[in-house]
LOFI-475681 format. One record per residue (C-alpha): residue in one letter; x, y, z. Coordinates in steps of 0.05 Angstrom, whole numbers, padded with zeros to 5 digits, always signed. Example, Ala and Ser with C-alpha at 12.3 -4.5 7.8 and 13.67 -1.06 7.14 Angstrom:
A+00246-00090+00156 S+00273-00021+00143 
// end
This chain:
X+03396+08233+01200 X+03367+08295+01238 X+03326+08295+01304 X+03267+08312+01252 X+03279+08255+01214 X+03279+08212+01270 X+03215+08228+01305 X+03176+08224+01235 X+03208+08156+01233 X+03182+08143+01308 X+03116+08165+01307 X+03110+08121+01240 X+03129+08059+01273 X+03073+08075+01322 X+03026+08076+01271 X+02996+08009+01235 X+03016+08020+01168 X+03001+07964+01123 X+02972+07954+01053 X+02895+07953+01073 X+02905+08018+01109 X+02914+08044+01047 X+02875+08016+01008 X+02822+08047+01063 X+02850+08114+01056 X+02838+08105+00977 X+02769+08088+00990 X+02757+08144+01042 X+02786+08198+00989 X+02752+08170+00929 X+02681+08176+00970 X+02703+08250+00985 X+02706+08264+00907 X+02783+08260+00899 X+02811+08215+00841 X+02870+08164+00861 X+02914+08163+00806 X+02985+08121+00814 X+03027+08152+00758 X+03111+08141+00742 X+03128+08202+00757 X+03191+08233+00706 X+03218+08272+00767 X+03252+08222+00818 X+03239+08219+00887 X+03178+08265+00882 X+03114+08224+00913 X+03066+08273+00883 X+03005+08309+00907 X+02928+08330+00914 X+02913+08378+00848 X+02851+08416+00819 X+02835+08391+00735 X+02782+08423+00709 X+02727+08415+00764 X+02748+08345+00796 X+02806+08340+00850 X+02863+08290+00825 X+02909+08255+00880 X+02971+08233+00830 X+03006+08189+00867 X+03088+08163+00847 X+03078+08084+00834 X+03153+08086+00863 X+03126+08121+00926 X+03139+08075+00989 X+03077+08060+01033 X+03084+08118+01087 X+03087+08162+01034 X+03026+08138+01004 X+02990+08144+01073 X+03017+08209+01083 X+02989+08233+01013 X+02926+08194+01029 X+02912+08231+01094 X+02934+08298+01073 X+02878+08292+01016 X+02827+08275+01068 X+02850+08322+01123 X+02839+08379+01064 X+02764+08358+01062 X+02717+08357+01112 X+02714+08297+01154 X+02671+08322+01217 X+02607+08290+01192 X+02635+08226+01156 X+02656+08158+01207 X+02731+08147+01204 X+02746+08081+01249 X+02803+08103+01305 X+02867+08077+01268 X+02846+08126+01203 X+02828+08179+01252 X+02893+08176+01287 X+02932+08170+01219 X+02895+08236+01188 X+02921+08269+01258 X+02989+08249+01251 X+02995+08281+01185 X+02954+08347+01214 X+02994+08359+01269 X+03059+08343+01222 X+03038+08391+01172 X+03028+08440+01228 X+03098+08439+01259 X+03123+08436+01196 X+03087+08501+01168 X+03068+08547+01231 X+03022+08584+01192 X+02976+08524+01178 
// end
């Protein structure tokens, strides 16, 4: 496992993650106008991802995906929206920032 790998892994266990986190996050993204979809997905190991359809913004989500992964798809849908002038209690907040600043280090032109 790289050093990578294992800070992810840290700052996860830091965060609360349980089911009614995400079932929060769900709520949070469907009130923002994105569409939670949980789908099989054909291609293994690929948790899915925030698309355009038409006119409506579609999160597909892999049934298969574990619950990090879910959060992380959750909160990368939100982060894309704007969320200055909505309430987000603290352990959302702090989740959405997680995935931010991941993206960021991850991609330095983000």
């Amino acid at each position: 496992m790289s050093d990578k790998e294992k800070e992810k892994k840290k700052q996860a266990r830091s965060l609360h993650i349980d089911e009614s986190v995400i079932e929060r996050l769900e709520e949070i993204a469907r009130n923002m106008g994105v569409d939670v979809r949980y789908e099989q997905m054909q291609k293994p190991g690929y948790p899915g991802g925030l698309c355009r359809i038409k006119e409506s913004w579609v999160l597909i989500i892999n049934r298969a995906s574990l619950p990090l992964e879910k959060v992380e798809l959750l909160a990368e849908a939100i982060s894309m929206r704007d969320t200055e002038n909505i309430y987000l209690q603290p352990d959302i907040r702090e989740i959405i920032d997680w995935v931010q600043s991941r993206r960021r280090k991850d991609d330095p032109q983000v």
